[in-house]
C-alpha positions in Angstrom: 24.6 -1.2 4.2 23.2 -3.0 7.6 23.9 -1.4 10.9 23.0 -3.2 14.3 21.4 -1.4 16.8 22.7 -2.3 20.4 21.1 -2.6 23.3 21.5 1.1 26.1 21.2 1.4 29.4 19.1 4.2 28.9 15.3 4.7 30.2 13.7 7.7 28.6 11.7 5.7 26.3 11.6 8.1 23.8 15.2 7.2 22.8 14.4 3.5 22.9 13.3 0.6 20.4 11.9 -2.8 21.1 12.9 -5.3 18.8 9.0 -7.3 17.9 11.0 -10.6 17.5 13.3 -10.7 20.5 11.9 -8.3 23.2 15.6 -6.7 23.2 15.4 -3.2 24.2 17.9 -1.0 22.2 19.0 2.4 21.6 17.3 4.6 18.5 19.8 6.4 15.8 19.2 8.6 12.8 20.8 8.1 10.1 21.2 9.9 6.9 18.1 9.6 4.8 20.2 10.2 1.6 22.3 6.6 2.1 20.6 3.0 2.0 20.4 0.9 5.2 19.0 -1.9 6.8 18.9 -1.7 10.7 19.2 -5.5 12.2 18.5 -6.6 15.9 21.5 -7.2 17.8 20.6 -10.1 19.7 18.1 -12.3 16.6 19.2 -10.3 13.7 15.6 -9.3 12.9 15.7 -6.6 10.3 13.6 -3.5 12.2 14.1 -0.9 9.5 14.8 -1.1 5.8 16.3 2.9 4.8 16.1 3.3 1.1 17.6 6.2 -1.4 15.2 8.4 -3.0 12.2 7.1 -1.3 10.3 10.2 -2.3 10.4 10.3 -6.0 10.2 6.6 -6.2 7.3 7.1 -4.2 5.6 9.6 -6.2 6.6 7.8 -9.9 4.4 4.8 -8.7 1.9 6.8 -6.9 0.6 8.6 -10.2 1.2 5.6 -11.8 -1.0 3.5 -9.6 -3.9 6.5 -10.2 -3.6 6.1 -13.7 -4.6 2.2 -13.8 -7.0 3.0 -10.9 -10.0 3.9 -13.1 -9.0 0.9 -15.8 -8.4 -1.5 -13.4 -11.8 -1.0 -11.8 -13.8 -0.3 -14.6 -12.9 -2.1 -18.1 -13.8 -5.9 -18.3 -11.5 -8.2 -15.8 -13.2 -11.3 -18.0 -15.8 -11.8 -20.9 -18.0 -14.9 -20.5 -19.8 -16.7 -23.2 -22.3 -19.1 -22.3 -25.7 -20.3 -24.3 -25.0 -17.4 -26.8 -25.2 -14.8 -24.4 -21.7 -12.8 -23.6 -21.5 -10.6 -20.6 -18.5 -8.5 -19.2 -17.7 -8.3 -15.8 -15.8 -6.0 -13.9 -14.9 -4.8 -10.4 -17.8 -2.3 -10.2 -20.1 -4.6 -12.1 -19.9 -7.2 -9.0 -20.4 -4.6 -6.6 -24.0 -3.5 -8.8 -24.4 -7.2 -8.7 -24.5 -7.5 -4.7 -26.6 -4.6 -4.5 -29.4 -5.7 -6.8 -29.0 -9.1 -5.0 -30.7 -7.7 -1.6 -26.5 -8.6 -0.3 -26.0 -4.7 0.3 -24.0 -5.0 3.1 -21.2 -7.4 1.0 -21.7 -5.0 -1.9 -21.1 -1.9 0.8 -17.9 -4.2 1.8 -16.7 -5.0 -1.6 -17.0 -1.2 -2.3 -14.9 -0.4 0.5 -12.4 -2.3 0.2 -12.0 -2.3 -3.6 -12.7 1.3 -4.7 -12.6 3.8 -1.5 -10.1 2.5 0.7 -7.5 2.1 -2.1 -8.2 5.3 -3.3 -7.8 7.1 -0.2 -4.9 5.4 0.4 -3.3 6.5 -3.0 -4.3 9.9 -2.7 -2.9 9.8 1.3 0.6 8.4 -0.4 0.5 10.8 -2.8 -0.1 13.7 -0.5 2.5 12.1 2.2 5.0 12.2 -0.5 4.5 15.9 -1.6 4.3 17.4 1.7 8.2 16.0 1.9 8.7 18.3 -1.2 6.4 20.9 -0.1 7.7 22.3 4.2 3.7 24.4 3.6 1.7 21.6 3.8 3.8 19.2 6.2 1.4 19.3 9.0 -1.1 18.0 6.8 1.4 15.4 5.1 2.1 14.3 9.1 -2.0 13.8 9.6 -2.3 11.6 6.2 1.3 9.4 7.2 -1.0 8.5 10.0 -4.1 7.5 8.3 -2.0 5.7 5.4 -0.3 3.6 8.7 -4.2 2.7 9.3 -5.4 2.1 5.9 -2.8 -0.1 4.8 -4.5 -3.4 6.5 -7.8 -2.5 5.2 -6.9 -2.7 1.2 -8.2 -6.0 -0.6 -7.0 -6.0 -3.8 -5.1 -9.8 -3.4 -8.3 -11.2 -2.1 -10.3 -9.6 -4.6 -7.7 -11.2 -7.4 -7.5 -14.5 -6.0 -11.5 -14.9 -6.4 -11.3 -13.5 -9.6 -8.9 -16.3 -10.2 -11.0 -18.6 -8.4 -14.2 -18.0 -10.3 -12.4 -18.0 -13.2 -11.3 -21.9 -12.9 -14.4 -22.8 -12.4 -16.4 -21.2 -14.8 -13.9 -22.1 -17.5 -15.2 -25.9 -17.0 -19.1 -24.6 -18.1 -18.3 -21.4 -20.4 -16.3 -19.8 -22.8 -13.8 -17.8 -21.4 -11.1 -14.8 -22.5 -9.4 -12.1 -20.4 -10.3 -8.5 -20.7 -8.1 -5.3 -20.2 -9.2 -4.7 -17.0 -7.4 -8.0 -15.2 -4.1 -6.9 -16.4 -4.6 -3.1 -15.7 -5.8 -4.9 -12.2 -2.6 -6.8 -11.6 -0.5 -4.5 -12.6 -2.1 -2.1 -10.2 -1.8 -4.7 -7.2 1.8 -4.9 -7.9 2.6 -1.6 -8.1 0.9 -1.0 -4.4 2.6 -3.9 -2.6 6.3 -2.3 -4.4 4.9 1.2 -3.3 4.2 -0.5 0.7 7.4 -2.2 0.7 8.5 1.4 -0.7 7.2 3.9 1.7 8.9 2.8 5.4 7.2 3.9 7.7 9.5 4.5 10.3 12.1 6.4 6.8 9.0 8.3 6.1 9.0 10.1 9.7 12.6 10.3 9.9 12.3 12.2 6.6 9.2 14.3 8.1 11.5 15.2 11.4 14.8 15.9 9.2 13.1 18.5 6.6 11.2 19.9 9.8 14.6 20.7 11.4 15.8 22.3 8.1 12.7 24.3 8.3 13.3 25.2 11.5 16.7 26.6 10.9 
């Protein structure tokens, strides 16, 4: 269902919404977080907010999945290379010992970051987000991780990290003998589940859900 927000003569800003696309200033409504809705601009028809149905266990389905191809994904081979007799096994961790004993350790202190910490913390804040919407004890807490989730979320890496896997992999295929490990799969897998967990976990449906269950709590 799409509802169009139109524009208010109001000016409490608090009440207000500026579409990104159009500039058009228009009035805020809550809906029902139990129906599906998409909230379009008025004026260009931009699509502000995307309200989906059972956001939370969704949510929580891909987040434990997600954990569960974390340690895989970043720790069983991504490739095996065979070249003058010699076979090696590469994986994300194994690049990031590989920039370190390279004298690179601020890439390898990058490549960590971005690969292993920040992705994990960002899993673990979904995760946590997503229980505190179960759980009205720890909502305060699940309100301080929403926040740093809205943060971390341009900081994870994963697609860059795949596309020079992919990259390296072209070229070395010219010079060695290559075959795919476990670990690219488990990798890929785990990419797409976090980019349907992002498109997933609204953040504008996620506080809306925060300030409903608050007002239940409150009553």
């Amino acid at each position: 269902m799409s509802d169009l927000l139109n524009p208010h003569p109001s000016h409490d800003p608090d009440t207000l919404i500026a579409c990104p696309e159009c500039d058009l200033l228009m009035q805020k409504v809550t809906l029902a977080v139990e129906t599906e809705h998409k909230i379009l601009c008025s004026r260009c028809g931009y699509e502000l907010y995307h309200f989906k149905r059972r956001v939370v266990d969704k949510g929580l389905a891909l987040v434990v999945t997600a954990l569960l191809l974390f340690i895989p994904a970043n720790f069983l081979p991504i490739m095996k290379l065979k070249m003058f007799g010699q076979q090696t096994y590469d994986t994300v961790w194994s690049a990031v010992i590989a920039l370190y004993k390279a004298d690179m350790t601020i890439i390898a202190s990058l490549v960590l970051s971005c690969s292993l910490f920040i992705p994990l913390i960002k899993l673990i804040c979904q995760l946590l987000v997503l229980i505190s919407l179960k759980r009205p004890s720890i909502r305060s807490t699940g309100i301080l991780l929403l926040r740093c989730y809205q943060h971390l979320r341009e900081w994870g890496m994963w697609e860059i990290y795949l596309l020079g896997i992919l990259v390296a992999m072209v070229k070395v295929g010219d010079v060695a003998e290559l075959s795919l490990g476990v670990g690219l799969f488990c990798f890929t897998a785990l990419l797409l589940i976090q980019v349907w967990l992002d498109s997933l976990m609204s953040p504008q449906q996620l506080w809306q859900e925060i300030e409903v269950e608050s007002g239940h709590a409150g009553r």
